[in-house]
N, C-alpha and C positions, 0 to 999 in steps of 0.2 A: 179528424185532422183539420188545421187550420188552412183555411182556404185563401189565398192570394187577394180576392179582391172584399173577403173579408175582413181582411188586416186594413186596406186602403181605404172604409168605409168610415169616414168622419176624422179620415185623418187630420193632427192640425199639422201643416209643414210646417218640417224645419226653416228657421231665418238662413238665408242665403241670398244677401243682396249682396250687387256686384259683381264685375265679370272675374274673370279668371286669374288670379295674381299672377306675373310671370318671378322667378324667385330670384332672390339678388343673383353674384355672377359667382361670389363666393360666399360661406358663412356658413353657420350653424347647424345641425342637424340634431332635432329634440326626439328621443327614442321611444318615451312612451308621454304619450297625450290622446283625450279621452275626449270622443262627443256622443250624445245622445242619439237616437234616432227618433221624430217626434212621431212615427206611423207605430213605432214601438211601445212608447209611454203612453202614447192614446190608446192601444190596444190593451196596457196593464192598467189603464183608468177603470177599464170593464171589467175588472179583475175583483176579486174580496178574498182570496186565498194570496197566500206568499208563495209567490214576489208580486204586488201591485203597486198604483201609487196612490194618491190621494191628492187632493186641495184643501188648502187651507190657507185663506184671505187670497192673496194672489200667486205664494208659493205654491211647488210642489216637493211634494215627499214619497223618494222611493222603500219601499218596506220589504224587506230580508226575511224573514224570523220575524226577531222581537227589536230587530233593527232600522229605525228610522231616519233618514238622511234628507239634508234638504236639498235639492237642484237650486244651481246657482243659472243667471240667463245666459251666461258665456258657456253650458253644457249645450245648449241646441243654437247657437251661434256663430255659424262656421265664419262671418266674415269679422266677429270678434276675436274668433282665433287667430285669423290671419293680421287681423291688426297689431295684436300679443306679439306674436312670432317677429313681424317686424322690427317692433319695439326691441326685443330681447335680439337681433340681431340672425335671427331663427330663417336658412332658406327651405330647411325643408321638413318636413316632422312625418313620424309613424302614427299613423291613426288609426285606433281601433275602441271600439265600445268600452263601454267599465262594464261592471256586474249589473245585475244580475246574468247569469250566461244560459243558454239555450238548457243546458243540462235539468233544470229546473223545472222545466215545464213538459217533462215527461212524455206520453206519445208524441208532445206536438213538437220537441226540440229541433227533430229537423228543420221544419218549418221554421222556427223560430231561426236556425244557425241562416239558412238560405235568405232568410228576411234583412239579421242583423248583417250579412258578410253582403250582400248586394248593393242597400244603405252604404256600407264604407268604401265598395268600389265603385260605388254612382259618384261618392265626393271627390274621389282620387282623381276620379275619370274629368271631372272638371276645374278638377286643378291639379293637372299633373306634376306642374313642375315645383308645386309646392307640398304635394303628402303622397305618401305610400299608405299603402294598407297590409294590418294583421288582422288574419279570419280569428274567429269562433268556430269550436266545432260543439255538435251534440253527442257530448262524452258521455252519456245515459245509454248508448249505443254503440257498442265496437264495430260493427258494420256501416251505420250509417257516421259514425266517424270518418273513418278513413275515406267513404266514397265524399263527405264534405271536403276535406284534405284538399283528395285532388282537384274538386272544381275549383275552389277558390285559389289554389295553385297554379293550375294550369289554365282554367277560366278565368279566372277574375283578376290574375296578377298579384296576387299576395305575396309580399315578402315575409313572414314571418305567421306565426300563432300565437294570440293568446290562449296560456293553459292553466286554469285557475288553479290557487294551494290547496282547496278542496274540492269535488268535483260531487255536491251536493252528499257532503257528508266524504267522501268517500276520498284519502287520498293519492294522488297521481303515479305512486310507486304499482297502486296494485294491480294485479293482472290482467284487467279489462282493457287498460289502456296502454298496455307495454308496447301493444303494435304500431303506437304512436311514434311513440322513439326511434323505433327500427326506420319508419317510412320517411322521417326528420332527418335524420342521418344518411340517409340512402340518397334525399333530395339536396340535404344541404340547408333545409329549412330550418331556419331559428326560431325556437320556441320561446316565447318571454311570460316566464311565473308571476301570475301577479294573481294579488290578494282577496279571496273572495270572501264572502260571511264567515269568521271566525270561527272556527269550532270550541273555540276556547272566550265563546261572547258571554259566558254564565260569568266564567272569574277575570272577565275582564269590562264588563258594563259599566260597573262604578265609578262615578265620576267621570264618565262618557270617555272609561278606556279601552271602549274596543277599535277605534281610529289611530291611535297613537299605539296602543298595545297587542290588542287583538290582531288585527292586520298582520303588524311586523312577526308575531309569534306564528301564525299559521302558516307564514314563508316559509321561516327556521325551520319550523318541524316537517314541511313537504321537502325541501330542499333534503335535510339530511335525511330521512327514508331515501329520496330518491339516491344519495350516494352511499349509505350502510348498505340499502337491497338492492346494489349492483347496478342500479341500470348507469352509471357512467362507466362503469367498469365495463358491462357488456357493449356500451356504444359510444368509446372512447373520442368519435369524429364529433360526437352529437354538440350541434350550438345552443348552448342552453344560458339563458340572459337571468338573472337573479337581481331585481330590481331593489331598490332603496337600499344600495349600497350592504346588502346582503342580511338585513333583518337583524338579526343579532348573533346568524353564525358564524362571521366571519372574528367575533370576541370570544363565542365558548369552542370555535374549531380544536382549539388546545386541549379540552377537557374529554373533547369527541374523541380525540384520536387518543389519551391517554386508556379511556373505556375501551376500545378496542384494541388496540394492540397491545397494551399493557394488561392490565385487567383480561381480556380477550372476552368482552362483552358484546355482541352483536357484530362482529367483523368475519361472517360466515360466507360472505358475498363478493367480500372485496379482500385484495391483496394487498394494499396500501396502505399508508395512514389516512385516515379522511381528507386532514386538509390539503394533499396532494392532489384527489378528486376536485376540492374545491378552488385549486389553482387552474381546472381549466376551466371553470363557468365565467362569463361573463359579468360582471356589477354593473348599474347604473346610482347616478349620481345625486337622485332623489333623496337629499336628508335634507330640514334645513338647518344643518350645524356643519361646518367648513371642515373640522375635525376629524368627521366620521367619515368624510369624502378622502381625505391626507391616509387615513387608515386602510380604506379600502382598495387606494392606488399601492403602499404598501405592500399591501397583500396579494394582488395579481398584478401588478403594474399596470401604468399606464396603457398598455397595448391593449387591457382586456377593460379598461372602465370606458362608457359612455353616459355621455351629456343625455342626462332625462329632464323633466319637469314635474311631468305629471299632470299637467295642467288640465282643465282649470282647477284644479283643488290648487296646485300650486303657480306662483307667478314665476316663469320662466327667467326672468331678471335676479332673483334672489337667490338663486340655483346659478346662474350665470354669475354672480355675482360672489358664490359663493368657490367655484371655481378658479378665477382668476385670483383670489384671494390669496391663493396655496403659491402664487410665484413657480408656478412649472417652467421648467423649460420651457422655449420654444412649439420646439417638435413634439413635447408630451401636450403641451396642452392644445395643439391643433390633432392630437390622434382622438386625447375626449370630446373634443367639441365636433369634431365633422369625420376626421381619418379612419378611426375604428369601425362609425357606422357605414359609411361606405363600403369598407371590405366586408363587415356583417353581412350584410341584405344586398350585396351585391348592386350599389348604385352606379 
């Protein structure tokens, strides 16, 4: 088991200059945005198995599999964030870790979820009036899941979970982790799906499409298991957040539901059409095509889309930018920019 002041031992900290932002008096509220923990990446430097990182010249690179990514400086830059968020008009953002997730690193995942969900309520804690926090759990373990659950819920103050589209191979519909949902729903805690190493990285590598491709395909496919094998059906309250503007289900929902109720293909679980299911999930606003954001309000209305970024992979401006573009109403475009996430996460 990984030991506490083992992790701390050569740690480099993270950038964190500057005191405490206090947040505008109105504005913005960015749904999912991503930082590093540097006690973390130093600890995967010691690393030669997947998930580690590596250097080279003065980058770093995080490795998946057979997945290489580069770290930008604004991932361990909490006062670069906060400059962003400014600029884009942002008072308050969801922060929580990108991938790799605890699940990965097998006995030690707890350690690992306790490591990375402490990291994001130590930054909360110092800047309260500008981020919330989403835990990590160690999904490799259905016990020590739920007992993460609750500390970072009731301990830590986490509004929400991230719950990767694969959970080290393995996706989120199956039985390991159903007890997740039930305890989501019982609390009122919003889960938000976001994309972890593709399972689909073989046929989608080429031409460095598993970013653009991969990703968005391993949502789609977790998403719809999760509504063909019932589990919205069985946990109709459940808040469940479907990032990037729904991946590409929210275009073949049509062909879903013709397989299932017509055809009578996989609809063993559910009573509905699919995309009735997928009229209660939540979108976020993460595409950068204006288009696909106009589609996805469309589809669940404005009451259920919120303002994401992504950041820092993405510039919160552009996404902002791409919003305002659509001419919403009034009232619809303060529900994506700030209104929805407040009744979400209970701000």
């Amino acid at each position: 088991m990984i030991k506490r002041r083992e992790l701390l031992a050569g740690t480099a900290a993270i950038t964190m200059t500057g005191n405490a932002s206090p947040a505008p008096r109105e504005g913005r509220i960015d749904c999912q945005s991503h930082l590093f923990s540097g006690e973390f990446l130093t600890l995967l430097e010691k690393r030669k198995d997947s998930p580690y990182v590596y250097r080279k010249g003065n980058d770093r690179f995080v490795v998946v599999g057979q997945w290489h990514r580069r770290l930008m400086p604004r991932h361990t830059d909490i006062a670069a964030k906060l400059a962003d968020m400014d600029k884009a008009g942002i008072a308050m953002t969801a922060l929580s870790i990108n991938d790799p997730g605890p699940e990965l690193f097998g006995k030690d995942s707890p350690a690992m979820a306790r490591l990375l969900n402490d990291f994001i309520a130590d930054v909360v804690k110092q800047h309260p009036t500008r981020f919330f926090g989403l835990a990590t759990l160690p999904f490799n373990s259905p016990e020590a899941m739920l007992k993460e659950f609750e500390r970072a819920t009731d301990k830590l103050g986490m509004k929400g979970i991230l719950l990767y589209s694969n959970l080290d191979g393995k996706f989120p519909d199956e039985p390991e982790f159903r007890p997740l949902f039930a305890a989501a729903e019982k609390r009122g805690v919003p889960l938000l799906l976001h994309p972890a190493y593709p399972t689909t990285y073989e046929a989608t590598k080429g031409y460095e499409g598993a970013g653009g491709l991969g990703l968005m395909f391993d949502t789609t496919i977790a998403l719809n298991r999760l509504i063909v094998g019932g589990v919205l059906e069985q946990h109709p309250k459940l808040k469940l957040v479907f990032p990037d503007v729904g991946g590409a289900l929210p275009y073949l929902i049509g062909r879903i539901d013709h397989q299932t109720m017509v055809l009578k293909r996989g609809a063993e679980h559910i009573r509905k059409p699919p995309s009735e299911y997928l009229k209660q999930v939540w979108l976020d606003t993460v595409s950068p095509i204006a288009m696909a954001i106009r589609y996805g309000i469309d589809f669940v209305g404005a009451s259920q889309m919120l303002y994401s970024s992504d950041h820092p992979w993405v510039d919160p401006q552009l996404i902002a930018g791409h919003v305002q573009s659509l001419k919403l109403p009034q009232l619809q475009e303060a529900q994506v920019f700030s209104g929805n996430a407040r009744r979400l996460f209970n701000l």
